[in-house]
MARBAVEX-822733 format. One record per atom (N, C-alpha, C): residue in three letters; atom name; x, y, z. Coordinates in pm, 1 decimal. Example, Ala and Ser with C-alpha at 12.3 -4.5 7.8 and 13.67 -1.06 7.14 Angstrom:
BEGIN
<atom><rest>ala</rest><atom>N</atom><xx>1319.0</xx><yy>-569.0</yy><zz>780.0</zz></atom>
<atom><rest>ala</rest><atom>CA</atom><xx>1230.0</xx><yy>-450.0</yy><zz>780.0</zz></atom>
<atom><rest>ala</rest><atom>C</atom><xx>1320.0</xx><yy>-330.0</yy><zz>780.0</zz></atom>
<atom><rest>ser</rest><atom>N</atom><xx>1285.0</xx><yy>-225.0</yy><zz>708.0</zz></atom>
<atom><rest>ser</rest><atom>CA</atom><xx>1367.0</xx><yy>-106.0</yy><zz>714.0</zz></atom>
<atom><rest>ser</rest><atom>C</atom><xx>1290.0</xx><yy>3.0</yy><zz>787.0</zz></atom>
//
This chain:
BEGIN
<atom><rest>unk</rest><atom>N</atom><xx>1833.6</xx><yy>1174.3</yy><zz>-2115.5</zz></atom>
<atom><rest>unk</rest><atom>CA</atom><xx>1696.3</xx><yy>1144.0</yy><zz>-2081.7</zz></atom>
<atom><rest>unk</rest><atom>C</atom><xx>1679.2</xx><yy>993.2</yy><zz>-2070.3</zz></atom>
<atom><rest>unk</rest><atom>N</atom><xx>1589.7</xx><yy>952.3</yy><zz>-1944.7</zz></atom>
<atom><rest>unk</rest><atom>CA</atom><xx>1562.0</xx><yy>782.3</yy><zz>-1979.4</zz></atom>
<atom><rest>unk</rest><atom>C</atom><xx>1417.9</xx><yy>782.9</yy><zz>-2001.4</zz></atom>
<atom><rest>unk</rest><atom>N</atom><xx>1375.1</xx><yy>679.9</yy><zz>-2104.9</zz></atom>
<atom><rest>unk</rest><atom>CA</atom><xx>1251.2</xx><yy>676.0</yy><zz>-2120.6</zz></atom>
<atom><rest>unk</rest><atom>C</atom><xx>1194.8</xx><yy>536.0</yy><zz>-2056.6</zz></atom>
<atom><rest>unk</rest><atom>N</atom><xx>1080.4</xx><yy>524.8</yy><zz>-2037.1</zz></atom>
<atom><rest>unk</rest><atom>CA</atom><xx>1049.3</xx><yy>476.0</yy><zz>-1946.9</zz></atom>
<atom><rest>unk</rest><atom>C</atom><xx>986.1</xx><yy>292.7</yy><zz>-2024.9</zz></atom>
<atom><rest>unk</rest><atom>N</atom><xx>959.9</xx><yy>350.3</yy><zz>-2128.2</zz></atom>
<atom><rest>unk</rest><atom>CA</atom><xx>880.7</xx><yy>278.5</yy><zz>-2243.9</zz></atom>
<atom><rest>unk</rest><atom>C</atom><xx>916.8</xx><yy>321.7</yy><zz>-2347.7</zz></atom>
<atom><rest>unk</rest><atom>N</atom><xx>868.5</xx><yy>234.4</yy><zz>-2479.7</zz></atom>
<atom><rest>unk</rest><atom>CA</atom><xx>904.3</xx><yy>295.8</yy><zz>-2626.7</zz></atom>
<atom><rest>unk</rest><atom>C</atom><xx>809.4</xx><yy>399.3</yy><zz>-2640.7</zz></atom>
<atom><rest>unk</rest><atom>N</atom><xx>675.6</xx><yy>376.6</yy><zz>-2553.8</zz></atom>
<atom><rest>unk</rest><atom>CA</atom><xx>559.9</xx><yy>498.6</yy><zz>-2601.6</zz></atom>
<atom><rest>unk</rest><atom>C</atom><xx>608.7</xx><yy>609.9</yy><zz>-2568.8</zz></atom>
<atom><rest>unk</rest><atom>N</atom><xx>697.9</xx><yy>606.2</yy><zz>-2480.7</zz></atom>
<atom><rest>unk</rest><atom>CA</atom><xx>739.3</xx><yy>741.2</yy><zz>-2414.4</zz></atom>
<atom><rest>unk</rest><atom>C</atom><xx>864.4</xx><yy>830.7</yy><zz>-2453.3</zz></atom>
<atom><rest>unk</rest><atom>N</atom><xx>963.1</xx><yy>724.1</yy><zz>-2535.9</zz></atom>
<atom><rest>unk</rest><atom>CA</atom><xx>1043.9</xx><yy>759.1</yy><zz>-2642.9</zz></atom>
<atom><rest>unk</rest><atom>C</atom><xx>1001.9</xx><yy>816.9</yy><zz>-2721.3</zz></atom>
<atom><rest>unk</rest><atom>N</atom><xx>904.1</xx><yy>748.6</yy><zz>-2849.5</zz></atom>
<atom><rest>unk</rest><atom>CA</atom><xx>794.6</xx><yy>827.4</yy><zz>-2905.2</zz></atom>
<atom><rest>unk</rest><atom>C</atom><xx>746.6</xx><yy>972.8</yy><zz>-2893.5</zz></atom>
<atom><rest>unk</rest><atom>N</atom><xx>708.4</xx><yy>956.5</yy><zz>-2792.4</zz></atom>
<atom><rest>unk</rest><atom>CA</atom><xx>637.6</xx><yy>1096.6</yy><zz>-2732.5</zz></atom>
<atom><rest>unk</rest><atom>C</atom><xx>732.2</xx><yy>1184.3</yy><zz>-2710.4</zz></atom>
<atom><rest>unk</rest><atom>N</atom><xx>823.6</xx><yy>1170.1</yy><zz>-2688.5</zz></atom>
<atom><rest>unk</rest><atom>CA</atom><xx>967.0</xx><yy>1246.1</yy><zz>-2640.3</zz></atom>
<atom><rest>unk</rest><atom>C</atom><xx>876.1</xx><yy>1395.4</yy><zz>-2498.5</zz></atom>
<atom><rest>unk</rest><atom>N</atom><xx>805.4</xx><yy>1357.7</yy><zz>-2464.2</zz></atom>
<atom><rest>unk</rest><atom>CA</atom><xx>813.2</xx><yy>1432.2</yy><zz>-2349.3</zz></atom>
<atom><rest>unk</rest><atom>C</atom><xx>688.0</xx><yy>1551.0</yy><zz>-2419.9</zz></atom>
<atom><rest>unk</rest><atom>N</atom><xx>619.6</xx><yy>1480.2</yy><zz>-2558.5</zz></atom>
<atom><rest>unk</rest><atom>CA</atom><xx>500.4</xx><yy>1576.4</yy><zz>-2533.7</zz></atom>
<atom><rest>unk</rest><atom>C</atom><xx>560.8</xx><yy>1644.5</yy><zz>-2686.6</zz></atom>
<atom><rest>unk</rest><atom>N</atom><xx>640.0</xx><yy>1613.5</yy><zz>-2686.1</zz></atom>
<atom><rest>unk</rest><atom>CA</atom><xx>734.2</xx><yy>1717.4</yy><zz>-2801.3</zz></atom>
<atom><rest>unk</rest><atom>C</atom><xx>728.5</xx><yy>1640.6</yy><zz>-2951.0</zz></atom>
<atom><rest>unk</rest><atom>N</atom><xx>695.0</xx><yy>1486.1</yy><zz>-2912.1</zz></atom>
<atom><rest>unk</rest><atom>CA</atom><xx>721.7</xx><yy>1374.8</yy><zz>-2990.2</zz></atom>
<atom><rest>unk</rest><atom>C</atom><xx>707.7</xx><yy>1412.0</yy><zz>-3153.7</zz></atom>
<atom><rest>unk</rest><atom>N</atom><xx>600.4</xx><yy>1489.8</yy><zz>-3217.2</zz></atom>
<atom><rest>unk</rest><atom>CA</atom><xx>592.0</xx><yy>1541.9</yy><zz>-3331.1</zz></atom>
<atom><rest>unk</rest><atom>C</atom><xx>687.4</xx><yy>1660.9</yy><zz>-3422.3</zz></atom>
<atom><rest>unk</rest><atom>N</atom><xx>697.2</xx><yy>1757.7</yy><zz>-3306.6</zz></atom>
<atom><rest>unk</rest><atom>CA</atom><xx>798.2</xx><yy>1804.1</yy><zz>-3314.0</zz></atom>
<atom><rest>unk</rest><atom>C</atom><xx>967.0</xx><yy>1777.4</yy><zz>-3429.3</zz></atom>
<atom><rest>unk</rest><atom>N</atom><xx>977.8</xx><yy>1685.6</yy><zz>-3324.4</zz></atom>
<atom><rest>unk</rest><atom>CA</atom><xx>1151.7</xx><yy>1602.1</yy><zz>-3281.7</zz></atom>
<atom><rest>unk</rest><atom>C</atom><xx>1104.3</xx><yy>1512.0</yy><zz>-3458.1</zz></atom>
<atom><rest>unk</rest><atom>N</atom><xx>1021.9</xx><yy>1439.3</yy><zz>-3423.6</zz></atom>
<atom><rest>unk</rest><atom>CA</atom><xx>1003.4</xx><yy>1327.4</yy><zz>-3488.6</zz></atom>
<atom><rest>unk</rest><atom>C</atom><xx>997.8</xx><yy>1394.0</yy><zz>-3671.1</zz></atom>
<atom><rest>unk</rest><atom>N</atom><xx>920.4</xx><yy>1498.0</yy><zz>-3687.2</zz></atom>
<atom><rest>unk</rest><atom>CA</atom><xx>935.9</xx><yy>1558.7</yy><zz>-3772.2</zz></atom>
<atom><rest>unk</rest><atom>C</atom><xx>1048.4</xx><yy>1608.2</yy><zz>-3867.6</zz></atom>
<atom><rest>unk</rest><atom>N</atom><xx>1127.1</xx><yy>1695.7</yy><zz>-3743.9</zz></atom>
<atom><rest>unk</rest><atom>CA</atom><xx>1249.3</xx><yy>1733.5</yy><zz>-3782.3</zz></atom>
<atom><rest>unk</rest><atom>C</atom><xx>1348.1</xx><yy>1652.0</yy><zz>-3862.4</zz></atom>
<atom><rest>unk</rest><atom>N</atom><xx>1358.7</xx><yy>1557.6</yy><zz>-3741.1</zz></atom>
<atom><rest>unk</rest><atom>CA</atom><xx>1429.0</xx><yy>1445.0</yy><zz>-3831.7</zz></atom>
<atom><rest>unk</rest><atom>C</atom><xx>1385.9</xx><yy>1387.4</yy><zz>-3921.3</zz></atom>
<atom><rest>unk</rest><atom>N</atom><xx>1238.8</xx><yy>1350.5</yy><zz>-3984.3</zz></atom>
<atom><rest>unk</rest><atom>CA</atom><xx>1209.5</xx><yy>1303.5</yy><zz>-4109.9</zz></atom>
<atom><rest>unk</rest><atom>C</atom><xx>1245.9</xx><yy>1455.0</yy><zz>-4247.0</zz></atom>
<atom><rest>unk</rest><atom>N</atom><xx>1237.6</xx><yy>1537.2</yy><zz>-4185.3</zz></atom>
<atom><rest>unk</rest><atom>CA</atom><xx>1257.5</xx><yy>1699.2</yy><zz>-4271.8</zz></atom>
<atom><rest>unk</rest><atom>C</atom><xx>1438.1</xx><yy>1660.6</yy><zz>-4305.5</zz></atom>
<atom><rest>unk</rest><atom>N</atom><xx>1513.4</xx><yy>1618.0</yy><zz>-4191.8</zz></atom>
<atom><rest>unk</rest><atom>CA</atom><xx>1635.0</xx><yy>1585.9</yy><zz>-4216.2</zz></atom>
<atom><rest>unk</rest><atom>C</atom><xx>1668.8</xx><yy>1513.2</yy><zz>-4323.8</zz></atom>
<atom><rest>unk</rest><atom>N</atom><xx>1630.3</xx><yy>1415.9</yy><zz>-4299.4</zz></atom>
<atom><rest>unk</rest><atom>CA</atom><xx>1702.6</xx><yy>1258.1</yy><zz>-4396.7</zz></atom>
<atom><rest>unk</rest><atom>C</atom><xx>1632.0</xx><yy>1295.3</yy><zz>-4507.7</zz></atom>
<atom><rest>unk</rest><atom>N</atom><xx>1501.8</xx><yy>1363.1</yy><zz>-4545.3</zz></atom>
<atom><rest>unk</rest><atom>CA</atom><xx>1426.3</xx><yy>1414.7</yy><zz>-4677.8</zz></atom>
<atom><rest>unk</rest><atom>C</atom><xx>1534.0</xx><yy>1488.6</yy><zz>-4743.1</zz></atom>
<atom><rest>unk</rest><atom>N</atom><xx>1604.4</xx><yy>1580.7</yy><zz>-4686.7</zz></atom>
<atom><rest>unk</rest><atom>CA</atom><xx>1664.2</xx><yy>1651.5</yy><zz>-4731.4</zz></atom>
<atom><rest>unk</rest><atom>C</atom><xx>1805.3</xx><yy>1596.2</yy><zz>-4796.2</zz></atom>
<atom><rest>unk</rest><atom>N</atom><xx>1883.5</xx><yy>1514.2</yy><zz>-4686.0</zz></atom>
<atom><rest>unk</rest><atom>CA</atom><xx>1994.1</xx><yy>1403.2</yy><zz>-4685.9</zz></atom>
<atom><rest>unk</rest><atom>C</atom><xx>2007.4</xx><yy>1331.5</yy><zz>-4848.2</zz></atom>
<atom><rest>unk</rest><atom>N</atom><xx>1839.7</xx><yy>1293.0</yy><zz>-4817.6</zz></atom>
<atom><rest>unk</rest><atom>CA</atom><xx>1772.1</xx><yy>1204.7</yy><zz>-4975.6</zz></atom>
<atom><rest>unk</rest><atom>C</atom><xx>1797.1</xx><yy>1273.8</yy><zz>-5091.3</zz></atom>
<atom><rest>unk</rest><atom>N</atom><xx>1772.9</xx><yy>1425.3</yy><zz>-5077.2</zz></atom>
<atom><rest>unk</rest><atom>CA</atom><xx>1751.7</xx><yy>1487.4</yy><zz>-5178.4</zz></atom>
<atom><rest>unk</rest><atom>C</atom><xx>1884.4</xx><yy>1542.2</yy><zz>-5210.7</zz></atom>
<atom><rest>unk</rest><atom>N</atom><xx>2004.1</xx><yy>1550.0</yy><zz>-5130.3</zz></atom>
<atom><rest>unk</rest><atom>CA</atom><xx>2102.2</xx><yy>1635.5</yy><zz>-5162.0</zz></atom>
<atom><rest>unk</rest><atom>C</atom><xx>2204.8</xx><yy>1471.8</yy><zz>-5206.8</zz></atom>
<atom><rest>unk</rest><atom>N</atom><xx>2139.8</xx><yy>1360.2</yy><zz>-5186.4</zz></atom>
<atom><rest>unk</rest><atom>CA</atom><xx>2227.3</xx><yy>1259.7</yy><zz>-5243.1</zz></atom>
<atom><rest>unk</rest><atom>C</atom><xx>2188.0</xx><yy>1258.7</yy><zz>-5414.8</zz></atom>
<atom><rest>unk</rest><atom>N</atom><xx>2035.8</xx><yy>1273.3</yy><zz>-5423.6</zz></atom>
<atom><rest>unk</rest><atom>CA</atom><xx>2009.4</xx><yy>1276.2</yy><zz>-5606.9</zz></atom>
<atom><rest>unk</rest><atom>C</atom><xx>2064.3</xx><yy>1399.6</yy><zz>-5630.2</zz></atom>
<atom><rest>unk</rest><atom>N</atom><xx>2036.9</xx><yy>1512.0</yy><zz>-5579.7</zz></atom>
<atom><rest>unk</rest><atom>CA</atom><xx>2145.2</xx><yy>1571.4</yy><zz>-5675.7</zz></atom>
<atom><rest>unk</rest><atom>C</atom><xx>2273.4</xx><yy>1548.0</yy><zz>-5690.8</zz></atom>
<atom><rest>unk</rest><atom>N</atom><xx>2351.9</xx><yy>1488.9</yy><zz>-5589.1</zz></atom>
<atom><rest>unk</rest><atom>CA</atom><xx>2488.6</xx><yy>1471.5</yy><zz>-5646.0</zz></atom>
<atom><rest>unk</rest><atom>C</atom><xx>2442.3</xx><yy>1383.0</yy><zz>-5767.4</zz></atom>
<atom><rest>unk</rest><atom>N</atom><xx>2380.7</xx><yy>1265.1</yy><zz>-5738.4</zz></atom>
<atom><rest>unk</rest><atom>CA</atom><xx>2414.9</xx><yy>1168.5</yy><zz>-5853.1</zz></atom>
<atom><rest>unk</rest><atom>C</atom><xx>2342.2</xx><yy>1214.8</yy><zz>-5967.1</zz></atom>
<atom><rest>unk</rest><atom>N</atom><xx>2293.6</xx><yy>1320.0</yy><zz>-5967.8</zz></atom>
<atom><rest>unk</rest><atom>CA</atom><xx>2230.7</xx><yy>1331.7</yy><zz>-6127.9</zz></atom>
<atom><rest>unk</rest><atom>C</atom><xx>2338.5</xx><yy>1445.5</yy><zz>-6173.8</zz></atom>
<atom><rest>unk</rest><atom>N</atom><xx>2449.4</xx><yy>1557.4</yy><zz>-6053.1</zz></atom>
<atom><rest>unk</rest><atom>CA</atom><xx>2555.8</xx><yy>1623.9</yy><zz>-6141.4</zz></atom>
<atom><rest>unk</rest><atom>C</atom><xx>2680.8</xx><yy>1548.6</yy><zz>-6155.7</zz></atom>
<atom><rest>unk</rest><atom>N</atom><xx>2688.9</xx><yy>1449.0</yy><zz>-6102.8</zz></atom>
<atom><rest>unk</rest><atom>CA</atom><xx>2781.5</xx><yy>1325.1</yy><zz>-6164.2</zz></atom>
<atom><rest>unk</rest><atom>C</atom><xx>2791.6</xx><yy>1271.8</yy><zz>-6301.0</zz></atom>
<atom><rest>unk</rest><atom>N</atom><xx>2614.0</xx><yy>1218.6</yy><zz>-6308.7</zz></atom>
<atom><rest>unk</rest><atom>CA</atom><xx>2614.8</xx><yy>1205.1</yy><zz>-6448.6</zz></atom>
<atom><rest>unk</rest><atom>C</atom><xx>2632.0</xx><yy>1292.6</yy><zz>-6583.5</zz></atom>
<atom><rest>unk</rest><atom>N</atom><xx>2594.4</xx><yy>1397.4</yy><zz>-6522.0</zz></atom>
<atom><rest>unk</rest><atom>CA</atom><xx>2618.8</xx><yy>1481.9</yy><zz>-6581.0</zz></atom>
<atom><rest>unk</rest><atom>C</atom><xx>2745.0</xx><yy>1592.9</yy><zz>-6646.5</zz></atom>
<atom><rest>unk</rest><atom>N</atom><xx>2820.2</xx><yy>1555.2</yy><zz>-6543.3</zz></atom>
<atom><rest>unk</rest><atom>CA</atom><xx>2924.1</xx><yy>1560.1</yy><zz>-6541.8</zz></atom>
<atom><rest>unk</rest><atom>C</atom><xx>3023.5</xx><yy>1449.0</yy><zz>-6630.1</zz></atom>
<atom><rest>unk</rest><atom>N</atom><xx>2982.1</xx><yy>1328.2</yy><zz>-6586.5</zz></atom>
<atom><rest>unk</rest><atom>CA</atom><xx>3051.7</xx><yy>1236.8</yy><zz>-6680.7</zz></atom>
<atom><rest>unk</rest><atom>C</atom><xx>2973.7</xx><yy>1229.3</yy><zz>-6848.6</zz></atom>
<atom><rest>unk</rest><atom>N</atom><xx>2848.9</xx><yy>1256.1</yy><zz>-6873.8</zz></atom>
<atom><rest>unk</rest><atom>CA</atom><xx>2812.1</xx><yy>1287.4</yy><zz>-6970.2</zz></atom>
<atom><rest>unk</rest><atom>C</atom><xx>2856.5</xx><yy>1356.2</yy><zz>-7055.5</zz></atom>
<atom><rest>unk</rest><atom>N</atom><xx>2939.2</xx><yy>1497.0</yy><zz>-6983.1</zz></atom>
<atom><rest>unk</rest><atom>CA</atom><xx>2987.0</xx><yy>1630.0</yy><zz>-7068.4</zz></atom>
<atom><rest>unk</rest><atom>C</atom><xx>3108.2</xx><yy>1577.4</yy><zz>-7122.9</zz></atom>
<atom><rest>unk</rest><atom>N</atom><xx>3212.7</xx><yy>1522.9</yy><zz>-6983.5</zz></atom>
<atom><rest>unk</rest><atom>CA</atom><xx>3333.3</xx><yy>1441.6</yy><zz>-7031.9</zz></atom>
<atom><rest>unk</rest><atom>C</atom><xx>3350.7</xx><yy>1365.8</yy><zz>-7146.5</zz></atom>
<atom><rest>unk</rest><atom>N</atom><xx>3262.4</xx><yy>1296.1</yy><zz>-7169.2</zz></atom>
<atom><rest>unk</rest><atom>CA</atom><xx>3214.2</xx><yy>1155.6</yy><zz>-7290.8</zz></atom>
<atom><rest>unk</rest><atom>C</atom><xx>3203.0</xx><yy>1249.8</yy><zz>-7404.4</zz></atom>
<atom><rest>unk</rest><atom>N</atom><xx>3124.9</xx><yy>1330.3</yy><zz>-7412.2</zz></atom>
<atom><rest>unk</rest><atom>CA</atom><xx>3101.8</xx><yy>1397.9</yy><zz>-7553.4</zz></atom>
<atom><rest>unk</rest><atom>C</atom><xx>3252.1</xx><yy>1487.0</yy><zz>-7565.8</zz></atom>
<atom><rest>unk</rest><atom>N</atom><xx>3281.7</xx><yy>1573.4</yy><zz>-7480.0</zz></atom>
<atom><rest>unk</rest><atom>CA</atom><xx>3376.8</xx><yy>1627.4</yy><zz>-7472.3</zz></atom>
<atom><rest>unk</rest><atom>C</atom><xx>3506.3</xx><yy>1542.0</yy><zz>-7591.5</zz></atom>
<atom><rest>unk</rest><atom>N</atom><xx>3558.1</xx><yy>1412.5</yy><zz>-7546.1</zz></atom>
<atom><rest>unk</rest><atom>CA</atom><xx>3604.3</xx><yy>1361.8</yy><zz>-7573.7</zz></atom>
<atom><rest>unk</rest><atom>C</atom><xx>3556.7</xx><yy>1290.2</yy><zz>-7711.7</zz></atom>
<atom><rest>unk</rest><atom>N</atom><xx>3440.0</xx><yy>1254.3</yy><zz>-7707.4</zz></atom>
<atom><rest>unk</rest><atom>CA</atom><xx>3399.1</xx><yy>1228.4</yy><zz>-7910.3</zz></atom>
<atom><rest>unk</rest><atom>C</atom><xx>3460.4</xx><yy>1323.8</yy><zz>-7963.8</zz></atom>
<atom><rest>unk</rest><atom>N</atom><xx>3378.0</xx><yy>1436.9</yy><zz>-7889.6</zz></atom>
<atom><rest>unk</rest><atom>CA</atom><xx>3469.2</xx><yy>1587.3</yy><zz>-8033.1</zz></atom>
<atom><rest>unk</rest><atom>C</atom><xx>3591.3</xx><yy>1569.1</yy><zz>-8053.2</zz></atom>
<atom><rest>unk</rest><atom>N</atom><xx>3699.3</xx><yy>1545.3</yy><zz>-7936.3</zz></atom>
<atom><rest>unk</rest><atom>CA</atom><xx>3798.7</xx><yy>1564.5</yy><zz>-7967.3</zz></atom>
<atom><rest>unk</rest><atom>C</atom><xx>3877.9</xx><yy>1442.0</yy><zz>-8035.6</zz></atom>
<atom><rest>unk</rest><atom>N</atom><xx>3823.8</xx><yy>1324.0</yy><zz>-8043.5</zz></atom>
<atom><rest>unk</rest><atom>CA</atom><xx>3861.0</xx><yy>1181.2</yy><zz>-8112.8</zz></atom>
<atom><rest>unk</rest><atom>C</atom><xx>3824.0</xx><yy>1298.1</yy><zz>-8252.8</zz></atom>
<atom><rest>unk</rest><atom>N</atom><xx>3661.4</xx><yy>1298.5</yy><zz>-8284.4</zz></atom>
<atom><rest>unk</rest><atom>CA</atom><xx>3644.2</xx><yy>1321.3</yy><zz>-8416.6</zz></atom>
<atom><rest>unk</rest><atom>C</atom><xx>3692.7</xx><yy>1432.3</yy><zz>-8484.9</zz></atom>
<atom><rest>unk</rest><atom>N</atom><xx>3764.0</xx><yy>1541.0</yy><zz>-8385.6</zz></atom>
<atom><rest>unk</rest><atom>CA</atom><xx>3856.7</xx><yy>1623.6</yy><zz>-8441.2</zz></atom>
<atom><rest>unk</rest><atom>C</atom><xx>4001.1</xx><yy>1567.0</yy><zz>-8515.8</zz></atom>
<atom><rest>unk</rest><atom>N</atom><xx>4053.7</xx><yy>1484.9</yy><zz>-8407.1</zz></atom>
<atom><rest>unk</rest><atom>CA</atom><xx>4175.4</xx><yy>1451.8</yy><zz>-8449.2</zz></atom>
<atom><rest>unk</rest><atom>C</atom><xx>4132.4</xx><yy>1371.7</yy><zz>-8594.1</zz></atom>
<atom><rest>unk</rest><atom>N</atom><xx>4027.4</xx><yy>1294.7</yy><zz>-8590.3</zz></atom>
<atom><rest>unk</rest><atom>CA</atom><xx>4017.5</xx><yy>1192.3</yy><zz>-8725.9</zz></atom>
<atom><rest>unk</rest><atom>C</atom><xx>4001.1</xx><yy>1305.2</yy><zz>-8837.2</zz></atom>
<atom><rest>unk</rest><atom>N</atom><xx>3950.2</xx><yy>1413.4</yy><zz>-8845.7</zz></atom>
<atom><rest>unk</rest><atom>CA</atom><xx>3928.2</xx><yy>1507.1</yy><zz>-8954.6</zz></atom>
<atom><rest>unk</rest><atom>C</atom><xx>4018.9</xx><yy>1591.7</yy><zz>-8971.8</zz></atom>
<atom><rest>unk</rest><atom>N</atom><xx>4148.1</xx><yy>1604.2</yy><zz>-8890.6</zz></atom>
<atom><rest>unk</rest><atom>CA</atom><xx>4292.6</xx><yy>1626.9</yy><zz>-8932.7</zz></atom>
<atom><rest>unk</rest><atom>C</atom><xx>4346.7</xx><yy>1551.0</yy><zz>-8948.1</zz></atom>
<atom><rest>unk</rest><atom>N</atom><xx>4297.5</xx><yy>1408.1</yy><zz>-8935.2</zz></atom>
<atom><rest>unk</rest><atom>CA</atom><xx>4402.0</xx><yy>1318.3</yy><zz>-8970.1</zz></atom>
<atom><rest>unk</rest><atom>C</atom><xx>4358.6</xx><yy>1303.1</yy><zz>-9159.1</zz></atom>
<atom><rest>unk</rest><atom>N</atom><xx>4223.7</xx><yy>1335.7</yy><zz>-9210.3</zz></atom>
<atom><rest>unk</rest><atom>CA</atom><xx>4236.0</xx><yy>1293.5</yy><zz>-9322.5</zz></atom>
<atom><rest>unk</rest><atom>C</atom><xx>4234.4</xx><yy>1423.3</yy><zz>-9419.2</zz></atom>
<atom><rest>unk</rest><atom>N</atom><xx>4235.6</xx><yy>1560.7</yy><zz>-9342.2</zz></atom>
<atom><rest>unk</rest><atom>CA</atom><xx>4299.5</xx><yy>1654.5</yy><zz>-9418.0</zz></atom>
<atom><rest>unk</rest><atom>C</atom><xx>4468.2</xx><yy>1652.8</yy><zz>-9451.4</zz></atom>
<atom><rest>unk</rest><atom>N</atom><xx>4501.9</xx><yy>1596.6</yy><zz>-9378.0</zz></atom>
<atom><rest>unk</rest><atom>CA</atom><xx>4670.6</xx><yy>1596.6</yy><zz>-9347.7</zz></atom>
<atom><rest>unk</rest><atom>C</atom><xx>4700.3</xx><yy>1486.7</yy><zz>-9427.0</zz></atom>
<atom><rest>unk</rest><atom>N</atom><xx>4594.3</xx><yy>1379.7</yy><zz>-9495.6</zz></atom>
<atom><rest>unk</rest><atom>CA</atom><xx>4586.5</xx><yy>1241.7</yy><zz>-9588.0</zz></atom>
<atom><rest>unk</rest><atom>C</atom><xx>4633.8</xx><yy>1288.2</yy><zz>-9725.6</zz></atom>
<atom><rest>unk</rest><atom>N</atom><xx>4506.4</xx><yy>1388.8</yy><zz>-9704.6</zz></atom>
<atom><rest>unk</rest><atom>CA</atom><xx>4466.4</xx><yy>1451.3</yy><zz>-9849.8</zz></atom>
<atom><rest>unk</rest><atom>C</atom><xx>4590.4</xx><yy>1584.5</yy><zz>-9919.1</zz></atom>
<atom><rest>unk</rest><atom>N</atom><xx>4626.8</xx><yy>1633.2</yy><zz>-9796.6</zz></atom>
<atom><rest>unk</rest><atom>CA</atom><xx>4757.5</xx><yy>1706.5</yy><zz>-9849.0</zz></atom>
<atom><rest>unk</rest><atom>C</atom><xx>4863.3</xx><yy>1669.3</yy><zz>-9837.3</zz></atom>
<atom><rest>unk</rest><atom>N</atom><xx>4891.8</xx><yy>1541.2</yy><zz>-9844.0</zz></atom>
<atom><rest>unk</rest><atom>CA</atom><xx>5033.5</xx><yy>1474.6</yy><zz>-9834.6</zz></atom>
<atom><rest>unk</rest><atom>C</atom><xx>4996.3</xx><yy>1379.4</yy><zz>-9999.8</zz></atom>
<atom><rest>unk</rest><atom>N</atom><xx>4868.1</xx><yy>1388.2</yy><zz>-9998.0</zz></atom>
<atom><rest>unk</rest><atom>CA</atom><xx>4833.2</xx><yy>1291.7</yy><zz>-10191.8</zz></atom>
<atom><rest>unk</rest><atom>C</atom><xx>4858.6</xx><yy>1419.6</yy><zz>-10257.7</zz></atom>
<atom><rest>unk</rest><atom>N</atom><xx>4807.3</xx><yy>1541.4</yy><zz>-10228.2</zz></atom>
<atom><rest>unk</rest><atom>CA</atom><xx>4854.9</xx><yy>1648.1</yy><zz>-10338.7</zz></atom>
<atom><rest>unk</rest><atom>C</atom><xx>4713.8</xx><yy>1702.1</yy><zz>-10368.0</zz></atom>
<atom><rest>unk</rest><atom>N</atom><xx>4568.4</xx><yy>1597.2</yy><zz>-10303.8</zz></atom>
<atom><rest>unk</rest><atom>CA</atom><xx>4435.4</xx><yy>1671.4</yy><zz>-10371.7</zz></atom>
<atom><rest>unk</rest><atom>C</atom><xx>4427.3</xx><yy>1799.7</yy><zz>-10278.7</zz></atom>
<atom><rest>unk</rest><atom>N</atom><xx>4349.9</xx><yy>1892.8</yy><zz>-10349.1</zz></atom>
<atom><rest>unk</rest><atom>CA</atom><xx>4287.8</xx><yy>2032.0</yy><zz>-10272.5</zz></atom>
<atom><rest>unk</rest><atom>C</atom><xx>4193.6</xx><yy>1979.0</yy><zz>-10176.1</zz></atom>
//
């Protein structure tokens, strides 16, 4: 298509609301499917992080049962 003017770009042939719409419905959507990634990212790296405390603070609470039965206490 050539347009003749920007008004007429705009207008796209009468359709202009249409078209113009769609594509704002688009990139809304674009917008919205980028926060969700980044909020199951964090979330994701959130689970990882704790994940990993437990398992630090596991190992430290066999490390001082394994203290305590190598001294001989119950």
């Amino acid at each position: 298509m050539s347009w003749g003017s920007w008004q007429a770009f705009w207008a796209m042939g009468g359709y202009g609301l249409y078209v113009w719409g769609s594509v704002g419905v688009v990139f809304a959507l674009i917008g919205l499917e980028v926060l969700g990634l980044v909020a199951r990212r964090r979330g994701a790296l959130r689970a990882v992080a704790q994940a990993r405390q437990l398992k630090e603070a596991g190992n430290a609470s066999r490390a001082r049962v394994a203290a305590r039965a190598s001294q001989g206490a119950p």
